[in-house]
C-alpha positions in Angstrom: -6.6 -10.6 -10.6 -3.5 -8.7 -10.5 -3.4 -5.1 -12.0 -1.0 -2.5 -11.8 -3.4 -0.5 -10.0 -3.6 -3.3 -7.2 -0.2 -4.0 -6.7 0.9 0.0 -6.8 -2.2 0.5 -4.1 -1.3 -2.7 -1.9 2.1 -1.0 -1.7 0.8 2.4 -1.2 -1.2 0.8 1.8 2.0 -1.1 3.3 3.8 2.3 3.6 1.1 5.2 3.5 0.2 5.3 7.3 -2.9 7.5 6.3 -3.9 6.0 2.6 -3.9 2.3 5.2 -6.4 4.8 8.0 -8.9 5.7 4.9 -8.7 2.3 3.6 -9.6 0.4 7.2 -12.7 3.0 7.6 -13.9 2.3 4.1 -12.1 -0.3 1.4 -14.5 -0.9 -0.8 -14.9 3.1 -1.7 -11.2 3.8 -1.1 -10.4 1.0 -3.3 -12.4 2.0 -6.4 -11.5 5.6 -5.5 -7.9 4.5 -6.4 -8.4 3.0 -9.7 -9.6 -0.6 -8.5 -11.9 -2.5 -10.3 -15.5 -3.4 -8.7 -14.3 -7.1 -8.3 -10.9 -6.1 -7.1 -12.3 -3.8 -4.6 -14.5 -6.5 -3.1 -11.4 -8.4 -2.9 -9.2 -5.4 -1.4 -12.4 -5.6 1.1 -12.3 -8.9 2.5 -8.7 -8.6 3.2 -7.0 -9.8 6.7 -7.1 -6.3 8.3 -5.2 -7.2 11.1 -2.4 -9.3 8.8 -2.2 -5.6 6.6 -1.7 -3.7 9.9 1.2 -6.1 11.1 2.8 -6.3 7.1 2.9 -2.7 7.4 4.2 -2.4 10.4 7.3 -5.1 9.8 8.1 -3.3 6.8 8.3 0.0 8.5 10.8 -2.0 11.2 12.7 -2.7 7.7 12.6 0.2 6.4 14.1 1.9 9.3 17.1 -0.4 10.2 18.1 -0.3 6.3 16.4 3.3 5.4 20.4 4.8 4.8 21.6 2.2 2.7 19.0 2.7 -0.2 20.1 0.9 -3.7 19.8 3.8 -6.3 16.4 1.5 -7.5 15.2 1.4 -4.5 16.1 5.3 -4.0 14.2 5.1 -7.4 11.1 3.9 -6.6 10.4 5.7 -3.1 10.8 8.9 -5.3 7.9 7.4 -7.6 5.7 6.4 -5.0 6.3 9.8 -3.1 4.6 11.2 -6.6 1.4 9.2 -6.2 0.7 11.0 -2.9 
């Protein structure tokens, strides 16, 4: 069970303080709101809420200490999840 749409959301909720507040009130809906499938959104549902809250929060720690020194590809791909907002 691995779709595009699942990995490019489970990234989305790593970095997207808000999209990660929606999803916490209501993951089932906000999962199949984003293109999930029924089974995958029961799955995005009994995630480890407290392990998402502390990935996302290393990854922010990360993101901040090496935020200046960007590859172009990574430069890349923060300018293509920036669209999906």
């Amino acid at each position: 069970m691995s779709s595009a749409a699942l990995e490019t959301y489970l990234a989305r909720l790593y970095t997207d303080d808000a999209l990660r507040t929606a999803f916490l009130l209501d993951p089932r809906a906000q999962a199949l709101l984003h293109g999930l499938s029924p089974q995958e959104a029961e799955a995005m549902a009994a995630m480890d809420r407290v392990g998402l809250q502390m990935a996302a929060a290393s990854y922010r720690t990360k993101r901040a200490a090496h935020g200046s020194r960007a590859s172009p590809a990574q430069r890349w791909w923060r300018r293509l999840l920036a669209a999906w907002t």
